[in-house]
N, C-alpha and C positions, 0 to 999 in steps of 0.2 A: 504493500500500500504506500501512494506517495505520502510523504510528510508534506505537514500543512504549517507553516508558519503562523503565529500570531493574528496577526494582518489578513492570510487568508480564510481564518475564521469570521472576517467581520464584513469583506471586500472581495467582490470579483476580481478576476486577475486580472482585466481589463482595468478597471477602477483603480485597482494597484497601481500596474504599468503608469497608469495615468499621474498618479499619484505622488508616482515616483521623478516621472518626467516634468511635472510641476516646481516641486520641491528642488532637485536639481536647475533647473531655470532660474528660481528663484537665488540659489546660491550665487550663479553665473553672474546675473544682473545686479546682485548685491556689491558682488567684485567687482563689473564693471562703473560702477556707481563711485567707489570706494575710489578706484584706479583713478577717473575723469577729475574726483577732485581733486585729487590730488596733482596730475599737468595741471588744471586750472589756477592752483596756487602759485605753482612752480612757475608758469606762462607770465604772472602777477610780478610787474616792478617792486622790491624791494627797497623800502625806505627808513634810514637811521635818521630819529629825531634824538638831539643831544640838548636838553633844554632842563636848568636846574628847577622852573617854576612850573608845580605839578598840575597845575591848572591848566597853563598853557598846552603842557606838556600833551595833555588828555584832550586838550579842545584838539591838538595837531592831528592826533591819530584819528581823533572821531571824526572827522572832516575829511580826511584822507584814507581808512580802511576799508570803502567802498572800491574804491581802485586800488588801491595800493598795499602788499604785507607792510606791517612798518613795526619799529625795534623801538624802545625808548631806554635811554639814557637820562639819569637825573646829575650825573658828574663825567669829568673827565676819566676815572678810573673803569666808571661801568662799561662807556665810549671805547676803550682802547681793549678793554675785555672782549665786547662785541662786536667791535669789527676785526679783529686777529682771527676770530672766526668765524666769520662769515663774508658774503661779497654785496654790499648792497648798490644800489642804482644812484640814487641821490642822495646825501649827507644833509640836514638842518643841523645847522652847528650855532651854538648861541655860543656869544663872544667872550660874555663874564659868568664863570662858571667857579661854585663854592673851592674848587680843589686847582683850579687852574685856568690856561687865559685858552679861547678856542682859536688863538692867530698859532699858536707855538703848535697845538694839536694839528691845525691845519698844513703847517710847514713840513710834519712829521710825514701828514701822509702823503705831501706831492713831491717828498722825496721818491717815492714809488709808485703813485698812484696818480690815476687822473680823474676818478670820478667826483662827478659834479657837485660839488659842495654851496649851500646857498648858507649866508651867515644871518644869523637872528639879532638884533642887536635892538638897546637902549640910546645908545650914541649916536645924534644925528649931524657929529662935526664931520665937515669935507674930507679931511686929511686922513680922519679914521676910516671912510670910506673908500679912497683913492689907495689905503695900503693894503687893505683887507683884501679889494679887486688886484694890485699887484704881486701881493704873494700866494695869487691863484685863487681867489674865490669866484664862482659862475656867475655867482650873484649876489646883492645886499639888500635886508628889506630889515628896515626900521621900526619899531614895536612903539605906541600901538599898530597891529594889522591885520588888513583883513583875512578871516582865513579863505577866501572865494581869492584873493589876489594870490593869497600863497600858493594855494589849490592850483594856479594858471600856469605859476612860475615853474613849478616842478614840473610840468607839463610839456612847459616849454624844453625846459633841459633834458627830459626822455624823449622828445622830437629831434632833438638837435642828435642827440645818440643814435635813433630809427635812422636819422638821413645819412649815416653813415655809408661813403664813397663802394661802388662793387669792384673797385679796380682799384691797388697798393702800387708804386714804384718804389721799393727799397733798395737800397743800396747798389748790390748784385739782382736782385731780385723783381719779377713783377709777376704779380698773379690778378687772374683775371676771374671772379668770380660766379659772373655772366654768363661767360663763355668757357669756364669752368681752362683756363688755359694758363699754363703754370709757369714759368720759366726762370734758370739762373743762369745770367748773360745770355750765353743763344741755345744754350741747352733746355729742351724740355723735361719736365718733370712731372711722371706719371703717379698719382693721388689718387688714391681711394676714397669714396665717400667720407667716411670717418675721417680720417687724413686732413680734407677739404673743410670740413665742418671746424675739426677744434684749429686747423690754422685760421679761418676764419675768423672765430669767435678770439684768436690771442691778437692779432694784426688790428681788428676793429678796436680790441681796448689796448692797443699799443701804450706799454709804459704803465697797466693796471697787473695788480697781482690779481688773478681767477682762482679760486676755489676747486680744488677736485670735485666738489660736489656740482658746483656748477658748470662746470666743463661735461661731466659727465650726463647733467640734464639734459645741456643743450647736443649736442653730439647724439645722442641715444633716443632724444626725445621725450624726457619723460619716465622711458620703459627701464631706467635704471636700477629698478628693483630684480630684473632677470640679468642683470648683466653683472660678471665676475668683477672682484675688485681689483683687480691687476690689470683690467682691458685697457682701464686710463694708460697707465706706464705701458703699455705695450704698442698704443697708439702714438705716444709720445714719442717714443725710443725709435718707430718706425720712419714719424715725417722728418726726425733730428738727421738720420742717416740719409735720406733721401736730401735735406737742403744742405748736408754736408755740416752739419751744427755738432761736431764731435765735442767742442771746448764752451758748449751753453753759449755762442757769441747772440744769438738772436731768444732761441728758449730757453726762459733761464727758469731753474728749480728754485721756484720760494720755499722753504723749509717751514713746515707748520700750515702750509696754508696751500699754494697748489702751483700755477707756471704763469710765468709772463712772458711777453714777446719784448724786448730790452730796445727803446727805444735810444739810437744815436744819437 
């Protein structure tokens, strides 16, 4: 006599089968649910707000979490905590901060970096202004402000990012991204997707330290949760041999944190 499971005491095997096939769907669509929000978040411009007034601090995110992931900082210490690891899009840097000055923080990071930094400030003299823009701020907005202007400005500076150039002349180098056409002097150089992707994403932030983790978003898509942790360093070690980068002169290893393309 066949054995009868549980289930077939209560449920045709049709009904089962069905049952089964439901239940299973619903697993499927739960994961892909789970999956989409996760690109969704990933797809999301990330933003460090560095602002010591918790008020403001709260009004910036709430204004800006509709579009934007965003990080907050109440000091310089938290500041240098959260961005060592991680990679954000746009920096709100307030100028007088309990622990330190945000000109000295901002010089730290254009030693290496070039992401867009907009400064928060009390200070409406010229001269504070005209120094703040020369040792690399994108922007200055003066407090009180609106957060609809702030809202604009960031906006601005992640358009100015999007309009970034499909075609690099570097040094030896020129790659075409369009036309997907690679070359160093008159030799061509054959890239693999992968390959094209993370030199892409180092070239477009030339002079920015990238994140492994974000490198590997954008290269992958997203589907980084299927993909081994060593693909990064093996894609890396692949395009470095191919542009002849034996001595890191172009991709250089940040230690702690992930690669940059070394701006001359």
């Amino acid at each position: 006599m066949k054995y009868k499971s549980f289930f077939d005491n209560f449920l045709p095997v049709q009904q089962l089968k069905n049952y089964e096939y439901l239940r299973d769907f619903a697993i499927i669509r739960d994961v892909k649910e789970v999956l989409m929000k996760k690109v969704i978040c990933k797809m999301k411009s990330k933003i460090l707000i560095i602002e010591d007034d918790k008020k403001l601090n709260d009004g910036i995110k709430l204004a800006l979490r509709r579009e934007y992931l965003c990080d907050q900082a109440f000091n310089l210490k938290e500041a240098k905590e959260l961005y060592n690891v991680d990679h954000y899009d746009v920096i709100l840097l307030d100028v007088n901060l309990p622990d330190g000055n945000g000109f000295d923080f901002m010089e730290e990071i254009r030693k290496t970096d070039l992401t867009p930094i907009i400064l928060l400030t009390a200070n409406k003299m010229e001269m504070d202004i005209v120094s703040g823009l020369e040792m690399g701020a994108n922007d200055y907005i003066t407090k009180p402000f609106s957060l609809a202007v702030l809202r604009a400005r960031v906006a601005v500076q992640l358009r100015n990012i999007a309009a970034a150039p499909l075609s690099f002349s570097i040094g030896d180098f020129y790659f075409d991204f369009q036309k997907m056409e690679f070359r160093k002097k008159d030799s061509l150089l054959e890239l693999s997707k992968t390959e094209q992707r993370l030199l892409k994403k180092l070239v477009e932030n030339m002079g920015r330290s990238i994140s492994r983790e974000q490198l590997t978003d954008y290269i992958w898509q997203g589907e980084n949760e299927f993909v081994d942790e060593h693909a990064l360093t093996v894609v890396v070690n692949r395009l470095r041999n191919k542009l002849g980068d034996d001595n890191q002169n172009y991709i250089k290893t940040v230690y702690g944190v992930g690669y940059m393309w070394v701006r001359k």
